[in-house]
C-alpha positions in Angstrom: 56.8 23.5 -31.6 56.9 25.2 -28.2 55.5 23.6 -24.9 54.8 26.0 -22.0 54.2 24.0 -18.8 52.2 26.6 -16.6 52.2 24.1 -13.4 55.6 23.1 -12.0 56.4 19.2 -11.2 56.6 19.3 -7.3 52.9 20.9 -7.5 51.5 18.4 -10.1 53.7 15.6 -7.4 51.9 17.2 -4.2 48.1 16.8 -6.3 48.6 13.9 -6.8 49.6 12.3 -3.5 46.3 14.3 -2.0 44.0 12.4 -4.5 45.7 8.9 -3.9 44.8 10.1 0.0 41.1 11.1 -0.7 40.6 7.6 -2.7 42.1 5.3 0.3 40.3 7.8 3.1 37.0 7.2 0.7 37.6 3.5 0.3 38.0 2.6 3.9 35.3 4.0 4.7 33.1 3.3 2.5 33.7 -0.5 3.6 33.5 0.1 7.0 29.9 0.4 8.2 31.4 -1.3 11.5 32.2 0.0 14.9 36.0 -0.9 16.1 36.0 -3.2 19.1 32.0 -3.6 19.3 31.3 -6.8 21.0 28.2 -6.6 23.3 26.0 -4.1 24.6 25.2 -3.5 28.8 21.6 -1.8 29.0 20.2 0.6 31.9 16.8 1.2 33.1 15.2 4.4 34.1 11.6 4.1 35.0 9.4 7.3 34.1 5.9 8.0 34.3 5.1 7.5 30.4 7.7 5.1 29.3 11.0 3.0 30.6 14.0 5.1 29.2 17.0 2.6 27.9 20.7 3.3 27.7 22.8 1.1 25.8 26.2 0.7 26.1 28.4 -0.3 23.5 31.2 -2.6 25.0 34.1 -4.2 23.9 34.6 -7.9 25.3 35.6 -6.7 28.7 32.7 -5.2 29.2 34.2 -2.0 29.2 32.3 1.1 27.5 33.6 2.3 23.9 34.8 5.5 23.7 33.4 8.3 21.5 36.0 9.4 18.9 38.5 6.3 19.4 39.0 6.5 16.1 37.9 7.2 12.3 35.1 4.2 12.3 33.8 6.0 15.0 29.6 6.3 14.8 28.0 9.9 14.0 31.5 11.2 12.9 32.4 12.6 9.4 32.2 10.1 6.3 32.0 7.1 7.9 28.7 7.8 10.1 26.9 4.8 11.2 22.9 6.3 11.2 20.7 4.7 14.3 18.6 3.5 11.1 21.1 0.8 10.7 20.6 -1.1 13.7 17.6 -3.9 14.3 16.6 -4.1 17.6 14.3 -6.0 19.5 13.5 -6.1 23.6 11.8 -8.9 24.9 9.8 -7.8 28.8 8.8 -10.0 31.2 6.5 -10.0 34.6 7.8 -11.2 37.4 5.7 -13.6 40.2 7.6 -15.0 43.0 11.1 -13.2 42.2 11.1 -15.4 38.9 10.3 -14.7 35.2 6.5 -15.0 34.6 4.5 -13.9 31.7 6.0 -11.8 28.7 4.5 -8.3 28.5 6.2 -7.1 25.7 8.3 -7.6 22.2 8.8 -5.7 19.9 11.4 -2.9 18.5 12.7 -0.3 20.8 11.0 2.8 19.6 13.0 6.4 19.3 16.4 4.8 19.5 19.2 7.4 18.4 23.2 8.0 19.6 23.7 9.7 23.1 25.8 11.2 25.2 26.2 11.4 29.2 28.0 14.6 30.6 31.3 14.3 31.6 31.5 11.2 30.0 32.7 9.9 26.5 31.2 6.2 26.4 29.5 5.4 23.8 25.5 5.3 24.2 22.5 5.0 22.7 19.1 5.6 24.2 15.7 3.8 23.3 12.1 3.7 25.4 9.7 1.5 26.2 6.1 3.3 26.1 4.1 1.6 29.6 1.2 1.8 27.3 3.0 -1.0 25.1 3.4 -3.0 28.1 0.8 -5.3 28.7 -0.8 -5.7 32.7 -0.3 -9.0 34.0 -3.1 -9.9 37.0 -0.9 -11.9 38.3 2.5 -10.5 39.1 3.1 -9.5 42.7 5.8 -7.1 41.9 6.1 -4.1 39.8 9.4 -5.0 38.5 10.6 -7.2 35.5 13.3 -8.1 33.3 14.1 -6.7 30.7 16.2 -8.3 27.6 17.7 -6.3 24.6 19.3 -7.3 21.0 20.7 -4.8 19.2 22.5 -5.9 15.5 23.9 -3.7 12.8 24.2 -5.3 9.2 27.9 -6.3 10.0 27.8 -7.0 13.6 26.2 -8.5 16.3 23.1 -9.9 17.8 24.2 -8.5 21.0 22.3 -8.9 24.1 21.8 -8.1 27.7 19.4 -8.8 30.6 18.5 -6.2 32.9 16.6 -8.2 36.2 14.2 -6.3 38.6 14.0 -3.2 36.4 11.0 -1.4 37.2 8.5 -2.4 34.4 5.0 -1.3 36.2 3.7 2.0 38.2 3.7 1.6 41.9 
């Protein structure tokens, strides 16, 4: 009997090497779900008329901004994306009287959180708000501004936090 291989050896060799690829590609990230060298966040207020606008920086434990693209676990890139759905948050807001922390105003989840990017800049950011109506008046404050603290957590990292002091919680 008469075999007739119609694909040559180096071709069937070259297949299979690109499948072995895809399967440890697939399986590495797959397990990922974490961002490389995420180890706290650094938040920054700006004050609008409606709402206080958030940006969150992801930092490594330097303090120093992760960059977007540092590598294949990087968030909102190809198969290993890491959706703004995936991370708990919770902000915590507080009058001030007296230049120290007075009555909490707020707690809750930050609302409209999603990734970010500055321009001209690759650090990577996510922005949340705080809707004013959410914050609560306090009579007896005697200073529009307040502090501000943030959590942020992913289902393999963190809590992280940060406090943001004399951030501009109130309309003038």
């Amino acid at each position: 009997m008469l075999r007739f291989n119609l694909i040559p050896k180096p071709i069937l060799k070259s297949r299979q090497v690109l499948l072995v690829s895809i399967c440890v590609l697939v399986m590495f990230s797959c397990g990922s779900g974490e961002i490389q060298n995420f180890e706290g966040i650094a938040i920054h207020a700006d004050p609008r008329v409606d709402r206080i606008d958030l940006r969150i920086y992801l930092v490594d434990r330097n303090g120093t901004p992760l960059i977007w693209n540092q590598s294949i676990l990087s968030p909102s890139v190809g198969v290993s994306t890491i959706s703004e759905a995936d991370f708990t948050t919770n902000a915590k807001v507080y009058s001030m009287r007296n230049g120290e922390k007075h009555k909490k105003v707020y707690e809750g989840r930050l609302i409209d959180l999603r990734w970010s990017q500055e321009l001209n800049r690759l650090d990577r950011l996510m922005t949340a708000e705080i809707p004013r109506a959410f914050i609560e008046e306090d009579p007896e404050r005697d200073s529009p501004f307040g502090i501000i603290m943030v959590e942020v957590k992913t289902e393999k990292q963190g809590p992280f936090s940060d406090t943001l002091d004399k951030a501009e919680i109130y309309k003038f």
